[in-house]
C-alpha positions in Angstrom: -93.7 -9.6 -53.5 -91.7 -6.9 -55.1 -91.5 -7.3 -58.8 -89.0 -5.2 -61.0 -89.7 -5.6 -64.7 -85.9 -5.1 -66.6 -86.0 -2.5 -69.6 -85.7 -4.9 -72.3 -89.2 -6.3 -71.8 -92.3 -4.0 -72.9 -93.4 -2.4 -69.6 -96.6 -2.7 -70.5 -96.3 -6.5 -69.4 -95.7 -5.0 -65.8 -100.2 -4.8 -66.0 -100.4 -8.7 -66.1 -98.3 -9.4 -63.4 -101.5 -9.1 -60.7 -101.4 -9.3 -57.0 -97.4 -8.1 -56.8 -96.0 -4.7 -56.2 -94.5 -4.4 -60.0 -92.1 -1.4 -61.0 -90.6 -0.9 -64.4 -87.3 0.4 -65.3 -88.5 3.3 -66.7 -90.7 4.2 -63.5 -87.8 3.9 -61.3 -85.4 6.2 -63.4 -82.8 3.8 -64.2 -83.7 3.2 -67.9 -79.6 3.7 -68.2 -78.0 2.1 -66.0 -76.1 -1.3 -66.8 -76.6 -4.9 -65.5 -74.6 -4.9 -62.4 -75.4 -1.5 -61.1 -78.7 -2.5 -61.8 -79.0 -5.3 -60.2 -77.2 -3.8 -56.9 -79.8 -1.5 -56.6 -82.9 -4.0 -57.4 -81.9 -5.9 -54.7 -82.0 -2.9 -52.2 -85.7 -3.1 -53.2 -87.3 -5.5 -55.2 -87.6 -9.6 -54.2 -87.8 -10.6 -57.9 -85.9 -9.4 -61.4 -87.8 -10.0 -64.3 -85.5 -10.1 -67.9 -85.3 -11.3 -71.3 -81.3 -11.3 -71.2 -80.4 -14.5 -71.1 -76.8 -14.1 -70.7 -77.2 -12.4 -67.5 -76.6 -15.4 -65.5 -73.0 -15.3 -67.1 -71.9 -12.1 -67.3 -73.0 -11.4 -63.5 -72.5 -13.5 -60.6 -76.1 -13.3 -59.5 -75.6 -15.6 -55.9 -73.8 -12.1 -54.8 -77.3 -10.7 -55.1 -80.3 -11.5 -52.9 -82.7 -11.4 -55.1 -84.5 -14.1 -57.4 -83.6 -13.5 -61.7 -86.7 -14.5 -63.9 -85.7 -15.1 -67.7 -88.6 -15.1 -69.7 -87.8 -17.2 -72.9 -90.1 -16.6 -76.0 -89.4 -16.0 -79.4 -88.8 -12.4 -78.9 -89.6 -9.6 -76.3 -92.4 -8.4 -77.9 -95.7 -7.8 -75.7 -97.2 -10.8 -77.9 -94.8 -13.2 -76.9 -94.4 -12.6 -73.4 -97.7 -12.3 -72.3 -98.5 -16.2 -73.4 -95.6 -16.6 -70.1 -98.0 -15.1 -67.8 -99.4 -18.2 -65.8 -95.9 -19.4 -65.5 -94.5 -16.2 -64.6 -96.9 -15.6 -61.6 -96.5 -19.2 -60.3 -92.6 -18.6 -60.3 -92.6 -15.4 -58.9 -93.1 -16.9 -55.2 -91.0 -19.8 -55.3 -88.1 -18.3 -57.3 -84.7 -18.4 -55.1 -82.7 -14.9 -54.6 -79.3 -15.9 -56.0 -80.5 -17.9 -58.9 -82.0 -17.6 -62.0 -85.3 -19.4 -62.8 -86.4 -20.2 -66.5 -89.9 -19.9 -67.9 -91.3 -20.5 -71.2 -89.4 -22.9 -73.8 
């Protein structure tokens, strides 16, 4: 699948997320461009959205967008954190549902 990782999260967590086609924000060029722009052009060509912004499920009305929204929840985004979501992450990744958001870690 077609992983983008959002800006928020460290992109060097993009590494651990094995046997996916995994792009940053910074890789693609669009570092500066805000949550619904962003997503419009995610979903042109990435299956899955990877964030730490949990209010993105309220301040977007993500079923308009077909692709699957991944919040990871962990103390905070640093590398540390995250990486303990991992396992989770790459079991969600292929049963996530475009239009919805899926939860992992506490």
């Amino acid at each position: 699948m077609k992983v983008f990782v959002d800006e928020c999260i460290d992109w060097r967590l993009a590494r651990s997320i094995q046997g996916h086609d995994t792009k940053t924000s910074r890789q693609m060029g669009w570092s500066t461009i805000k949550n619904g722009d962003l997503l419009a052009l995610v979903a042109k060509e990435f299956d899955v959205f990877v964030t730490v912004d949990r209010n993105l499920s309220f301040q977007q009305n993500l079923p308009a967008f077909p692709i699957a929204v991944i919040v990871l929840r962990a103390p905070s985004n640093r590398l540390a954190d995250l990486q303990c979501l991992i396992p989770n992450l790459l079991a969600y990744i292929p049963v996530a549902t475009p239009g919805a958001v899926t939860y992992v870690g506490d």
